[in-house]
N, C-alpha and C positions, 0 to 999 in steps of 0.2 A: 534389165536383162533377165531373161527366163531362168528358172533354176538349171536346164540341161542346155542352154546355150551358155552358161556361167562354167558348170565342172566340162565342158568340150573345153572352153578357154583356159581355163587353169591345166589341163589333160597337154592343150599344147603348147602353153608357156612352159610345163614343168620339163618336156622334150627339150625345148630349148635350151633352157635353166642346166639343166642335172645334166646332161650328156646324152650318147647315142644308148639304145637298146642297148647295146653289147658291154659298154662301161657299167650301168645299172646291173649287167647280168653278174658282174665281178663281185657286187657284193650281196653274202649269203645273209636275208630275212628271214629271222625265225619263224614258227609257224605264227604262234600267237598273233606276232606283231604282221606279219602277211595279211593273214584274218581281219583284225582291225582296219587295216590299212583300204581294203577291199570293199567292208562292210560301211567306210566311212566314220570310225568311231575317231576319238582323239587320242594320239601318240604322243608322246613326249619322247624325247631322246634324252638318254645319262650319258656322265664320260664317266672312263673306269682307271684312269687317271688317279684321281682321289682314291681309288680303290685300293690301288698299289704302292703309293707314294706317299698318300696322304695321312695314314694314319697304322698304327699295328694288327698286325692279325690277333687274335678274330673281331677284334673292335671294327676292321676294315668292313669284314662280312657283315655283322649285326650292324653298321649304318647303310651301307650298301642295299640289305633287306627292305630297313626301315625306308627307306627313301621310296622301293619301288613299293611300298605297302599305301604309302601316300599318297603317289601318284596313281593307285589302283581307289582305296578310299577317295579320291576327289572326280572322278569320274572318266579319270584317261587310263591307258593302257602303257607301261614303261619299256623303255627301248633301250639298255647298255649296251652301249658299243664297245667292240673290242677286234683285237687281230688273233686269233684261234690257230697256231701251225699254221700263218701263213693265210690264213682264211680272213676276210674282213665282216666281220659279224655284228649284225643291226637286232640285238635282243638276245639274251643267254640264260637260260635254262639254271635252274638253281645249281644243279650240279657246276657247270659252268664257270657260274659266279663264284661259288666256292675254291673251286680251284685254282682260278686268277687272283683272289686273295688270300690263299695259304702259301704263294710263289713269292707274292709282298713285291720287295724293289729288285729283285733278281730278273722282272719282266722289264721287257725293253719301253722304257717310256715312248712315245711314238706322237709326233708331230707330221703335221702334213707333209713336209721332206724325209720325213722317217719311210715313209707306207713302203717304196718301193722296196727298199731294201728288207724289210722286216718280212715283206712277204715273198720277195725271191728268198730269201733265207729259211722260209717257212718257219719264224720263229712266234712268239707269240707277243702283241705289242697291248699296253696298255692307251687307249687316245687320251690325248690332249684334245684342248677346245678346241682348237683348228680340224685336225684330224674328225674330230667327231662332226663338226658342222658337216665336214665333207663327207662321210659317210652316210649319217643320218638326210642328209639333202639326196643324196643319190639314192635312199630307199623310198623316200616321196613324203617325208617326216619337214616338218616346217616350225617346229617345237622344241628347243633345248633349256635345261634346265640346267644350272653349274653354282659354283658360289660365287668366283666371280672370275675375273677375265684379266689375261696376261697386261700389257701396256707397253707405255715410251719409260724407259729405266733414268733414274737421273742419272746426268752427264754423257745421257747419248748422243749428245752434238758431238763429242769424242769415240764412243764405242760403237754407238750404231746400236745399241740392243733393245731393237723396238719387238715386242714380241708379233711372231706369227698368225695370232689370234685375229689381231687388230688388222692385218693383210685382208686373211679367211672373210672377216665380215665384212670387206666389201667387195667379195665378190662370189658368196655364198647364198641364197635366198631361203635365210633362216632366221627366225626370233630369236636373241638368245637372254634368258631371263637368269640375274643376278647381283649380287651384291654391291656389284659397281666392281671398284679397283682398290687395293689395297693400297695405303697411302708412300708404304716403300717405294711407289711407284710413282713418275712424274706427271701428276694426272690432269694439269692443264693440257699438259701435250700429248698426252692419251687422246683426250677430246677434240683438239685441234688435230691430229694424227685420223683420227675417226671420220670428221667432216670433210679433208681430204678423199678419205677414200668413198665417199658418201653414203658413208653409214648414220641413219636416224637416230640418233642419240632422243631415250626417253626416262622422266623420272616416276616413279608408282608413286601418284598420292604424295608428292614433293614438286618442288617448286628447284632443288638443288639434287645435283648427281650424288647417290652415297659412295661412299669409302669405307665399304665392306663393316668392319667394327663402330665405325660411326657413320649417322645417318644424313652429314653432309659432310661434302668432300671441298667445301667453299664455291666451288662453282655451279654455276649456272644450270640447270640442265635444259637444250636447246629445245625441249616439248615436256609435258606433264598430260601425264593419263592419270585416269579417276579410277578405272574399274578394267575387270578383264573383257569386254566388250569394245572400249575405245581401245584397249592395247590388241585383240584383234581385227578391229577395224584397220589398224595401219598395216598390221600384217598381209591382210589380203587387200588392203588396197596396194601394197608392194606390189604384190604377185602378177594382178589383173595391170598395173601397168607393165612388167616384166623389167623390170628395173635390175634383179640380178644380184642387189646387193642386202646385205643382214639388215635388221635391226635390233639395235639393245636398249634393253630393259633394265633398269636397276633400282630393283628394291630395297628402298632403306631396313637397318635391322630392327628388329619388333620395338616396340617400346618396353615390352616387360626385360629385353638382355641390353638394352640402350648405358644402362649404368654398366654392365660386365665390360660392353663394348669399349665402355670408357676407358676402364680400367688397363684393357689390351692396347688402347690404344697410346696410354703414357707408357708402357712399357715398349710400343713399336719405335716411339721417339728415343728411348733410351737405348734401343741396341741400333739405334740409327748413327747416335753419336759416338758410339764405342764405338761404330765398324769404321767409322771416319776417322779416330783416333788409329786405328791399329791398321788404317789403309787399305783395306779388303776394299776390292773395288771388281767391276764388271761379275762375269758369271758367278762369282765364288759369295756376291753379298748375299742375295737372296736366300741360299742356304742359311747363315749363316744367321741372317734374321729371323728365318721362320724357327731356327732350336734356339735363338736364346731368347727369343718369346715367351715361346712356352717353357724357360726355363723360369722367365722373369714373372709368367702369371702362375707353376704352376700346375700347368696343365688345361687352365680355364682357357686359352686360346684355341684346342683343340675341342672343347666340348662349347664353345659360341660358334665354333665351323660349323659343329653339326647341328646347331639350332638354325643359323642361315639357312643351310641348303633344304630342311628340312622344310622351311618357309616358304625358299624360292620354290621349293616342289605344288606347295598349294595353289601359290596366284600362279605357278607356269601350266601346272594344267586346268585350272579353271581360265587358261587364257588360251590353251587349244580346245576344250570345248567348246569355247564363245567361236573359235573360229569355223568350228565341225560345221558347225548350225550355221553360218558364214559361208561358209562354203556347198555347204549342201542345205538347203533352206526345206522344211517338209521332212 
């Protein structure tokens, strides 16, 4: 296929895909990220999630920076998303950024069942992975970057709490590149929840899906890609078929924090078995995991987040590059 008989087809698959005109018009694209988008460069999308939730102010800011400094050092252009008064916003202006992280967790966390009301309320929403795929897809972005991605909770045969995420990718058409799943999480049935919804489950340079702090998670992973060239090859062969639905990426953690990981990781099994002792159960465990983590490492559980994400920023945008040139060939 010709190079301008390829971007007509991608032009009207993404119609299909994204929504009408008029949905697209609902959300507001920085100028930057407009530009890029227009000129063909590569975009990645952040969530600003992590922003607010994830860690304190100004530490929030100064990784927040550092992230989009990376994704500018490796050849793409960064896109946070966020909910601005009500506004849904693909790319935020330093100012911006700052501001959404000096608010911290007083912003409304925002999941895709969040948007409506956060933005009839006109208030300001931080995205979740869901929420941001669906954003970032409706700007014409096919690129996200995260540390890793919600899942199936143990003992949801009883509570039901699969997270939202795991919905969004399959029926989002977005890469989403990350850490895998954190092992709190029931990650056979993550995977098998995934293939359900017929999401391409991929591991970087593994043979096994990671588990965030460690680099396998025991299972399988149902494809392995070598480089960001085959991880955007599936990407656009996605698209060109219109299939409609994500793919995820998940890169194991570096070798050089593989020992840190380890170390967060005996400590994840021991606030595993406290919380079973003390019977926290359903929405309330996860909290409850993620501070006595980083009680039990600490602090080092929060500063191996930011080496993750800082990672995932390099192979995700040297994996929309690969697709730039992919999609616009010349």
């Amino acid at each position: 296929m010709d190079p301008s008989a390829w971007k007509r087809r991608i032009s009207n698959l993404s119609t299909q895909l994204l929504g009408t005109p008029q949905s697209q018009q609902a959300v507001h694209v920085s100028e930057e990220v407009q530009q890029a988008l227009q000129r063909g460069q590569a975009v990645v999308a952040l969530e600003s999630t992590i922003v607010t939730h994830g860690m304190p102010y100004p530490q929030n800011l100064e990784t927040a920076r550092e992230v989009e400094a990376v994704v500018r050092q490796s050849g793409a252009v960064p896109a946070t998303v966020a909910v601005l008064q009500g506004e849904p916003c693909v790319g935020l202006t330093g100012s911006q950024l700052e501001d959404l992280a000096s608010k911290g967790t007083s912003v409304r966390k925002t999941s895709r069942r969040d948007l409506p009301f956060v933005i009839s309320r006109q208030m300001d929403g931080s995205t979740t992975v869901s929420a941001t795929m669906l954003l970032a897809a409706r700007a014409g972005i096919y690129v996200f970057v995260t540390g890793g991605i919600g899942g199936v909770h143990r003992g949801a045969e009883t509570s039901m709490d699969i997270s939202a995420d795991l919905v969004d990718l399959g029926r989002t058409p977005m890469a989403v590149v990350c850490a895998g799943a954190k092992s709190i999480l029931d990650i056979p049935r993550t995977l098998e929840f995934l293939e359900t919804q017929g999401v391409c489950v991929a591991a970087y340079q593994s043979d096994d899906f990671p588990a965030f702090f460690t680099p396998s998670s025991g299972c399988r992973a149902p494809c392995r890609i070598e480089d960001p060239q085959q991880a955007a090859g599936l990407v656009a062969s996605s698209l060109q078929l219109g299939l409609g639905s994500g793919i995820l990426i998940g890169v194991p953690i570096p070798a050089e924090h593989a020992a840190e990981g380890s170390h967060i990781e005996e400590a994840t099994q021991q606030a595993l078995q406290e919380a079973d002792a003390k019977n926290i159960q359903g929405h309330a465990i996860t909290p409850f995991l993620l501070h006595r983590v980083q009680q039990l490492t600490g602090g080092a559980s929060l500063a191996a987040n930011i080496h993750l994400i800082k990672h995932n920023a390099v192979i995700g945008s040297q994996i929309a590059c690969s697709l730039r040139s992919q999609l616009h060939p010349g």
